[in-house]
C-alpha positions as semicolon CSV with decimal commas, in nm:
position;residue;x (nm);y (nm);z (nm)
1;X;7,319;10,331;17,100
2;X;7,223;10,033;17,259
3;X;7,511;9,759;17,322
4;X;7,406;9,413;17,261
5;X;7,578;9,102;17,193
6;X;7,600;8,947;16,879
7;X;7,546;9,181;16,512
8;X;7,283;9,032;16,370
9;X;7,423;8,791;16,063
10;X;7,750;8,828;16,221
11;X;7,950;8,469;16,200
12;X;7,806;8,347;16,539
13;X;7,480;8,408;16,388
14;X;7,208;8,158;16,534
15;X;7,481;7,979;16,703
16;X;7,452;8,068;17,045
17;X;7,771;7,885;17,230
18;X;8,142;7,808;17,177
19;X;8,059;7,444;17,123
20;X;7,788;7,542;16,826
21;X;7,996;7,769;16,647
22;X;8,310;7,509;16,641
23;X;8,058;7,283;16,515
24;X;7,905;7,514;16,260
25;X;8,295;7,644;16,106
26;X;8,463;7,312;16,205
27;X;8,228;7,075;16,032
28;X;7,917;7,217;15,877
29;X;8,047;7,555;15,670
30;X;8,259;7,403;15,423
31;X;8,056;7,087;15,279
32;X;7,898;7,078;14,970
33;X;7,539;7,064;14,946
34;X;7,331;6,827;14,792
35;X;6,985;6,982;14,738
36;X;6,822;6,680;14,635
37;X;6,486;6,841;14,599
38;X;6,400;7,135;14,429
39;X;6,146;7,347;14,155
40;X;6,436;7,531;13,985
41;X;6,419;7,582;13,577
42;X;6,593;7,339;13,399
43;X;6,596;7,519;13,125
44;X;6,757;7,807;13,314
45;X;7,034;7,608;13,446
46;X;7,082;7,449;13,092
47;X;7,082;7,799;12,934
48;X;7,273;7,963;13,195
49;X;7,020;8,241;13,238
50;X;7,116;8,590;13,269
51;X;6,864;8,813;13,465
52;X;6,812;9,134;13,389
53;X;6,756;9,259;13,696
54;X;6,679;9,157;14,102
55;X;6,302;9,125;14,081
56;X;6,340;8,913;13,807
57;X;6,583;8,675;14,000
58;X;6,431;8,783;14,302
59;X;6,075;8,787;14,283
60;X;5,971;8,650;13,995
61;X;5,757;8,314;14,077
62;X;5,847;8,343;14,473
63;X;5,492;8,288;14,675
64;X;5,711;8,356;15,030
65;X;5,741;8,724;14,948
66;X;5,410;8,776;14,736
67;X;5,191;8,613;15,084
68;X;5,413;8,896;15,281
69;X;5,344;9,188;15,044
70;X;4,985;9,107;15,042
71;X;4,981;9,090;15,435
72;X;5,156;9,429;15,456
73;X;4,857;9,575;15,246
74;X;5,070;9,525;14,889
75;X;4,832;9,538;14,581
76;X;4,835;9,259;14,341
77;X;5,020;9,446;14,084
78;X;5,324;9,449;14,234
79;X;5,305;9,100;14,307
80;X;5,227;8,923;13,972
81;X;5,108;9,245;13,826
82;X;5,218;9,509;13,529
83;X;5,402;9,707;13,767
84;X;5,710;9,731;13,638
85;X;6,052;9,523;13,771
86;X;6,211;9,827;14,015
87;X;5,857;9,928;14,168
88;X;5,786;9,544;14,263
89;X;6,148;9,567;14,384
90;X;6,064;9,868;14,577
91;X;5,759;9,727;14,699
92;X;5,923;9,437;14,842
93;X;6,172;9,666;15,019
94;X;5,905;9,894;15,203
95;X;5,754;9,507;15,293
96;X;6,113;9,375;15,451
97;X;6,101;9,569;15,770
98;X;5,766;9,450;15,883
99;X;5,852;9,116;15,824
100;X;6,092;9,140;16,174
101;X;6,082;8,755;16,276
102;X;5,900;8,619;15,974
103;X;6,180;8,346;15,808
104;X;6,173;8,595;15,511
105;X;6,363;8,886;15,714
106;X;6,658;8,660;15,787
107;X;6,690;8,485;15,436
108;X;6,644;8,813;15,265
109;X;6,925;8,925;15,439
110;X;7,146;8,612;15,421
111;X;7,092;8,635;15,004
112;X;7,204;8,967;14,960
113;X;7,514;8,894;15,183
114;X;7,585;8,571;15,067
115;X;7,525;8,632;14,698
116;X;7,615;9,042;14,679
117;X;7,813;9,091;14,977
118;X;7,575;9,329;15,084
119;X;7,524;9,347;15,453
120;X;7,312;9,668;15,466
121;X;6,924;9,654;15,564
122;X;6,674;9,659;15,303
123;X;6,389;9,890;15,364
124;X;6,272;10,189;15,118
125;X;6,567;10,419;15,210
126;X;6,834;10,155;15,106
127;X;6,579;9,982;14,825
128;X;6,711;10,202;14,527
129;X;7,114;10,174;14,633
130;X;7,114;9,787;14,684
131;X;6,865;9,734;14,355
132;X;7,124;9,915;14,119
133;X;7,450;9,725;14,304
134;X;7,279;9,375;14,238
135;X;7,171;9,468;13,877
136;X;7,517;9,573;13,776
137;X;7,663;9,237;13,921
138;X;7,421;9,066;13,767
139;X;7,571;9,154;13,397
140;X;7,860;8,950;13,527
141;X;7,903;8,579;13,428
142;X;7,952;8,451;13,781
143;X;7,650;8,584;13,840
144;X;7,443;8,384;13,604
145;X;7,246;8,094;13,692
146;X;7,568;7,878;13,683
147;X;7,749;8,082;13,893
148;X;7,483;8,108;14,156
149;X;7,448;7,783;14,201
150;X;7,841;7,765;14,177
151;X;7,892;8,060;14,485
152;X;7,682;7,860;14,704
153;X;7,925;7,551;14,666
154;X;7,631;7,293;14,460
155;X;7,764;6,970;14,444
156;X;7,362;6,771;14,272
157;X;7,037;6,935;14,231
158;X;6,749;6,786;14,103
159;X;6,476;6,986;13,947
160;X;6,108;6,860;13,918
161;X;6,000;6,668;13,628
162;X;5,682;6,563;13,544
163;X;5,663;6,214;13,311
164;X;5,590;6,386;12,960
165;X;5,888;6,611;12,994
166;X;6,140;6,545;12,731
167;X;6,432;6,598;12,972
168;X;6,655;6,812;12,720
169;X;6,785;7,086;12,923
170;X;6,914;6,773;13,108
171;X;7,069;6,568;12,847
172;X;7,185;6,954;12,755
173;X;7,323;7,075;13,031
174;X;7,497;6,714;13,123
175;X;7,704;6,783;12,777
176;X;7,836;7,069;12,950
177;X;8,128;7,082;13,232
178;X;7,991;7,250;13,510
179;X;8,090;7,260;13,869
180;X;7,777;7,075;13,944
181;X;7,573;6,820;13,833
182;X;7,187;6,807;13,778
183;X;6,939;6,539;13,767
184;X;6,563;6,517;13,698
185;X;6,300;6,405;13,951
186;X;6,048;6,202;13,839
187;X;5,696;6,381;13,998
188;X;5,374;6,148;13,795
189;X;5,115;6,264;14,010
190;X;4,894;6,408;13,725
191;X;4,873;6,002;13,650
192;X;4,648;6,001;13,884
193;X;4,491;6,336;13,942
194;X;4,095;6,206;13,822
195;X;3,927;6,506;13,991
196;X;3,898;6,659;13,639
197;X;3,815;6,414;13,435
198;X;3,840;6,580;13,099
199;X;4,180;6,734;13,220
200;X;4,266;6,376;13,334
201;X;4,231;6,224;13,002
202;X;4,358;6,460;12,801
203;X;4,735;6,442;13,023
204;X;4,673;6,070;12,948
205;X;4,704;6,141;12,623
206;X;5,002;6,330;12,636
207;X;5,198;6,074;12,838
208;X;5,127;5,806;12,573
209;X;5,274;6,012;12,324
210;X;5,553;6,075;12,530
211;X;5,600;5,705;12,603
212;X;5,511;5,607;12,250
213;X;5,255;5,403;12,346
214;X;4,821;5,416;12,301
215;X;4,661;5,405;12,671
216;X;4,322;5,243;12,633
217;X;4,359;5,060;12,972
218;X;4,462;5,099;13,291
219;X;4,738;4,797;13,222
220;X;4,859;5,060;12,907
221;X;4,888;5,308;13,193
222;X;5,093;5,083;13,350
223;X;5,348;5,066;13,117
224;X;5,335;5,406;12,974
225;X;5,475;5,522;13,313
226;X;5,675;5,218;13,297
227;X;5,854;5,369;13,008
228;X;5,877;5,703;13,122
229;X;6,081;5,585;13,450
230;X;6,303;5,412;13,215
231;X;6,347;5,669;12,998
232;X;6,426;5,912;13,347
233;X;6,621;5,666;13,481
234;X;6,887;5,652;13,202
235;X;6,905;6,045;13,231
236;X;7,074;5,991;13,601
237;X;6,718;6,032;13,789
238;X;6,735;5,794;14,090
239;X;6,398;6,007;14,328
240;X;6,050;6,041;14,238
241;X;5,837;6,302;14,413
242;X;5,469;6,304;14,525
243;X;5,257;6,627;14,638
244;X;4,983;6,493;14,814
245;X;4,718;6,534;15,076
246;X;4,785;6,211;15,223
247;X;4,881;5,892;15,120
248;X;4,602;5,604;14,978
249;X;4,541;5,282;15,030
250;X;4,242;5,026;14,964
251;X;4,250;4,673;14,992
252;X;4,083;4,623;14,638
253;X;4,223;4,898;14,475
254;X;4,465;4,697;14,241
255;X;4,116;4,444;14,136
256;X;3,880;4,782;14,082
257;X;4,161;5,000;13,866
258;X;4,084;4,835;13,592
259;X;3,714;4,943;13,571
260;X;3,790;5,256;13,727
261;X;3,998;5,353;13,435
262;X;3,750;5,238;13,193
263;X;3,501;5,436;13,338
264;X;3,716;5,751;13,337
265;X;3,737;5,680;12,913
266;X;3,398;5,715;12,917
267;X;3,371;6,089;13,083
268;X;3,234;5,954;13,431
269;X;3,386;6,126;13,746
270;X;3,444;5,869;13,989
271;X;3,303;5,935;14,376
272;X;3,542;5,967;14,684
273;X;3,614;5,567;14,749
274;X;3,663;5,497;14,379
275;X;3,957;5,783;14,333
276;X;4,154;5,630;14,628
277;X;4,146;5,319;14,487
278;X;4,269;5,477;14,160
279;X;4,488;5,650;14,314
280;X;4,613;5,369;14,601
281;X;4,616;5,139;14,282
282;X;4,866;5,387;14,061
283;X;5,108;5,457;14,341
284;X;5,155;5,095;14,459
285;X;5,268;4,973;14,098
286;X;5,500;5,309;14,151
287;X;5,644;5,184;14,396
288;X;5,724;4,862;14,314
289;X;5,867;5,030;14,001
290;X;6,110;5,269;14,224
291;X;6,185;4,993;14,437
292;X;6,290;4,765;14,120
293;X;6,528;5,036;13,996
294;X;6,663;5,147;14,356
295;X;6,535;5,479;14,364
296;X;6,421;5,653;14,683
297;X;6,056;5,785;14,689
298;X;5,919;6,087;14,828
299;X;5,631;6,193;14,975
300;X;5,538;6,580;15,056
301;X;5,206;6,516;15,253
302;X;4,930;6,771;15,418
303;X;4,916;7,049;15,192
304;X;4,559;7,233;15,181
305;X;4,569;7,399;14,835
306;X;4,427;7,703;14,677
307;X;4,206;7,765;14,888
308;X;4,158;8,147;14,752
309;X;3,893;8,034;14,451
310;X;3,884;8,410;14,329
311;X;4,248;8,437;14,309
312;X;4,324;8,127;14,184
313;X;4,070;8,197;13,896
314;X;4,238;8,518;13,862
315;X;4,654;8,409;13,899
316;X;4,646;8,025;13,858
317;X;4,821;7,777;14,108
318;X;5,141;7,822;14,306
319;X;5,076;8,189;14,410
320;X;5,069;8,216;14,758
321;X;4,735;8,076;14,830
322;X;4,796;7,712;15,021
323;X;4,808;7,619;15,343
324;X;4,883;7,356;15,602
325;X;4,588;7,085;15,601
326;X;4,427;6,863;15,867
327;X;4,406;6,546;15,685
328;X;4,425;6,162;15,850
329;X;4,768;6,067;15,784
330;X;4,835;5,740;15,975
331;X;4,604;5,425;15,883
332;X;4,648;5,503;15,511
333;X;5,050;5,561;15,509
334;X;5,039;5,236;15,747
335;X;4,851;5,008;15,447
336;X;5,002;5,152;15,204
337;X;5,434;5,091;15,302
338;X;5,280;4,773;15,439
339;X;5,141;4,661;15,147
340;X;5,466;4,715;14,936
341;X;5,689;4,598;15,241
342;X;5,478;4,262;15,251
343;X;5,635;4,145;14,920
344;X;5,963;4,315;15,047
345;X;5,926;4,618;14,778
346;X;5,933;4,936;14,967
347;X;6,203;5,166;14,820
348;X;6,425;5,418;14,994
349;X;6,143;5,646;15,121
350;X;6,119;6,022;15,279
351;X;5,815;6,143;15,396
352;X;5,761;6,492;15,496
353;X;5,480;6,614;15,703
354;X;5,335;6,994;15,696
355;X;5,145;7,041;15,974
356;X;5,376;6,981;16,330
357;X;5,058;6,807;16,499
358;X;5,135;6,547;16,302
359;X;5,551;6,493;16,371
360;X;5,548;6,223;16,629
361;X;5,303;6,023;16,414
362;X;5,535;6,038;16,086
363;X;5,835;6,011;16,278
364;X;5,768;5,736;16,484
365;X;5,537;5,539;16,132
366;X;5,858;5,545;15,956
367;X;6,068;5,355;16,228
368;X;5,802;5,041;16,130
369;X;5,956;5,016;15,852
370;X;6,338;4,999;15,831
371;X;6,433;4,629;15,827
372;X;6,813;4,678;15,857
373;X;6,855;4,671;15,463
374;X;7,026;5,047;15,461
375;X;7,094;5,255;15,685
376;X;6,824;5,512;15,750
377;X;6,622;5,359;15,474
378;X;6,295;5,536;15,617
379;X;6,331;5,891;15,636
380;X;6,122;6,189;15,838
381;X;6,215;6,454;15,604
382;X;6,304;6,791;15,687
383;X;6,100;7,069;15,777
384;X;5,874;7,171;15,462
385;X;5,736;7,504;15,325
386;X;5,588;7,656;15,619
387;X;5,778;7,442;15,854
388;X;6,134;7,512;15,683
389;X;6,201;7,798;15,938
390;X;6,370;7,794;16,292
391;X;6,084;7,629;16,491
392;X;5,967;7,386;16,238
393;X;6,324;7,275;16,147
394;X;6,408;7,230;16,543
395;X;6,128;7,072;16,599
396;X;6,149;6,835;16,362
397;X;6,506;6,701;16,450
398;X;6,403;6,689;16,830
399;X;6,111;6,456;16,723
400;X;6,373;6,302;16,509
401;X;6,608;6,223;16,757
402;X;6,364;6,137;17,034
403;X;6,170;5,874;16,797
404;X;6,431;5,781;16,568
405;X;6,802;5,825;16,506
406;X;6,951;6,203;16,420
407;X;7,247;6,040;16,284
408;X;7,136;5,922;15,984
409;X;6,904;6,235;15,850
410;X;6,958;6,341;15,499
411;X;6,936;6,665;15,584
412;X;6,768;7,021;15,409
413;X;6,637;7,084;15,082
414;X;6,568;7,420;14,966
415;X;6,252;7,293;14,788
416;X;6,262;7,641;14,598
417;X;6,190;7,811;14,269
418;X;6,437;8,062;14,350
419;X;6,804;8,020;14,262
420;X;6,888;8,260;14,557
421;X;6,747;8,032;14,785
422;X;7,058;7,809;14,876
423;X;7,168;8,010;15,215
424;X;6,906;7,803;15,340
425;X;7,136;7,535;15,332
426;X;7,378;7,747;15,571
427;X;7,033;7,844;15,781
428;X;6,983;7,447;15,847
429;X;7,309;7,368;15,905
430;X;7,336;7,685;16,148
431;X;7,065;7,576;16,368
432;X;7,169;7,214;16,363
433;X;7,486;7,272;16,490
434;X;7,280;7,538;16,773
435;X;7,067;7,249;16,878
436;X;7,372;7,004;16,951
437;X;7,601;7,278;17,065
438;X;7,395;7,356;17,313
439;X;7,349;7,026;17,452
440;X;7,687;6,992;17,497
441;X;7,752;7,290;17,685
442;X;7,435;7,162;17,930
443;X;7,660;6,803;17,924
444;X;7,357;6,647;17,791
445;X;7,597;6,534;17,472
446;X;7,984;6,499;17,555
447;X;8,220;6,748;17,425
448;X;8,371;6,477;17,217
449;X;8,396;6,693;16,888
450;X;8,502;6,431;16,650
451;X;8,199;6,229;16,766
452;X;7,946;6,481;16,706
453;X;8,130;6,669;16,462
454;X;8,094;6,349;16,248
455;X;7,688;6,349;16,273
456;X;7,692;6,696;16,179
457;X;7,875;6,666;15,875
458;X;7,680;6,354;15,802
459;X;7,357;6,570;15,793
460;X;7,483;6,877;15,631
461;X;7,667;6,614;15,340
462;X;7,739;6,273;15,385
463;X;7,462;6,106;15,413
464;X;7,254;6,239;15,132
465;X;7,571;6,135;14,941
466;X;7,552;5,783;15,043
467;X;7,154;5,740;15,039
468;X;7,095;5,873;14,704
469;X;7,396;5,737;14,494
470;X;7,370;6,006;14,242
């Protein structure tokens, strides 16, 4: 056999000096994480789910794997199909070996150590033996949802909540004494999704309800979300979240919403200009609202979705069909904090960018913004969906810390559905401490430990502590 250096996952895994590894067990391994944005089930958590079996906890509802069993020639059956749970499983094991480099091979590997202590390979000779280990400790408490998130030391999550939601798996689960605490996100982006005007008005009509309040004009709209914030806000919520293409901004957008909404009442689609006004007019009374109540705001921007029309007629959204998108980012994002900085109401804010073209110009648009009010008030947010991986995340703290200041980053979400998903914490923090460790064996950093060792725990913990106030 081949010698070589390091055994893959081993505990100098991804750090690849002395100094990174003292970083990594010194300073980084032990802190809690804070994984302040995520699409986990509240209901789930609340419940403290027990799954039957590994595809269920596995598989179920993860795009990552179903985009890599469909690129290894995987029918759709044992994706989202009929197939039944241990020939998906299966399926997914003959897929893991050809995913060699693909993000997926190393957190597939990291979960079943991490969660099972299973440090075996998963292909189709192994599939069967690790499927039947996992099920059986999966009848165990500690290894229901609680406990999960419990293993993987969870200090706050918070789930994603859009306005209507009633928020009682929340108020539920905060009756309970858990290890961990969660907290709702508020996400109202369907406030101002007009595309569909029919669908449009008939969410309209189920956030009134939830707010207890008729909406028969855009002021009524207003308020209704007005109400709903409230109402989040005394449930411990303290971040909203957007999924957008880009941000919007028009100078009369805030005059025209008015007759913009009326004309949505009446069944009329609005054209391109008119829908980012409506939109541009929505999110700035948003964000005077999160500013108001000291929340930070969020801001996932880039995302070209389903773009498979068959597919998505045939599975519905969130499958595996989206990609990165190619949209104008600055002049709007620049109007739009401007406009809500002008009257000195610009909230905490993170923005996180999707396609890496774009890093410089997100990194460097934030920095026009913080006015010395809090620290890192203006975030660039961490590497997102197909940039959370070893590239995109090093990338994004080098443009980081050549635009802005490393220091003060809040660090990695998992931004998951899965509740196996929380080594990527340990993935982050691994490749942090690589990218710092190795600039201080080049001398480019001094080997001052307790000066860099602070920073590092900063980004792995502290800061996200201190900048949300949970």
């Amino acid at each position: 056999m081949i010698k070589t250096s390091k055994t893959f996952l081993g505990d100098d895994f991804l750090l690849g000096t002395d100094a990174a590894r003292h970083l990594y067990e010194q300073y980084a391994a032990t802190q809690p994480i804070i994984d302040y944005h995520n699409h986990l089930s509240p209901k789930d958590i609340a419940e403290n789910r027990r799954f039957d079996n590994l595809t269920e906890l596995w598989l179920e509802g993860d795009h990552y794997k179903w985009r890599g069993m469909r690129a290894n020639g995987v029918a759709e059956r044992y994706c989202t199909g009929n197939a039944t749970p241990q020939e998906k499983f299966m399926k997914w094991a003959e897929t893991v070996p050809y995913t060699l480099r693909n993000p997926l091979f190393h957190w597939t590997h990291l979960e079943l150590k991490n969660y099972f202590g299973i440090t075996t390979l998963l292909d189709a000779s192994s599939a069967l033996e690790i499927y039947e280990t996992c099920n059986a400790q999966l009848q165990q408490e500690d290894f229901f949802v609680q406990g999960l998130l419990a293993k993987m030391n969870v200090e706050v999550l918070c789930t994603t909540d859009d306005p209507i939601d009633s928020l009682e798996y929340h108020r539920n689960f905060a009756a309970q004494h858990c290890s961990f605490r969660m907290f709702p996100t508020f996400r109202p982006d369907k406030s101002f999704a007009v595309e569909n005007v029919s669908t449009y008005l008939g969410y309209i009509e189920q956030l009134g309800a939830a707010a207890g309040t008729a909406i028969r004009s855009f002021d009524e709209l207003l308020q209704a979300l007005k109400n709903r914030l409230d109402f989040f806000h005394q449930h411990g919520c303290r971040v909203s979240d957007h999924g957008l293409d880009q941000l919007f901004f028009d100078e009369r957008a805030e005059s025209e919403a008015p007759a913009l909404f009326k004309k949505l009442q009446d069944g009329k689609t609005l054209d391109a200009l008119e829908r980012i006004q409506f939109k541009s007019a929505v999110l700035l009374n948003l964000g005077r609202l999160y500013h108001k109540k000291g929340w930070v705001q969020q801001f996932h921007l880039g995302a070209m979705r389903n773009n498979n029309t068959r597919l998505l007629r045939e599975l519905g959204p969130d499958t595996g069909f989206d990609s990165m998108g190619e949209y104008p980012q600055g002049h709007m994002m620049s109007r739009f904090f401007d406009a809500l900085d002008n009257t000195n109401q610009l909230a905490k804010t993170i923005v996180y960018n999707l396609n890496p073209a774009d890093n410089e110009l997100f990194a460097t648009m934030v920095g026009n913004f913080n006015d010395g009010t809090v620290a890192g008030k203006m975030q660039y947010g961490s590497g997102w969906w197909f940039l959370d991986q070893k590239d995109g995340m090093e990338r994004q703290m080098n443009t980081l810390s050549n635009m802005g200041l490393l220091s003060r980053f809040v660090g990695m979400v998992t931004d998951s559905r899965s509740f196996l998903s929380f080594p990527r914490h340990e993935y982050f923090r691994r490749i942090l401490c690589n990218l710092v460790g190795n600039d201080i064996e080049k001398g480019e950093l001094p080997d001052d430990y307790q000066l860099v060792g602070r920073m590092v725990k900063d980004i792995s913990y502290t800061n996200a502590k201190t900048y949300f106030g949970f």
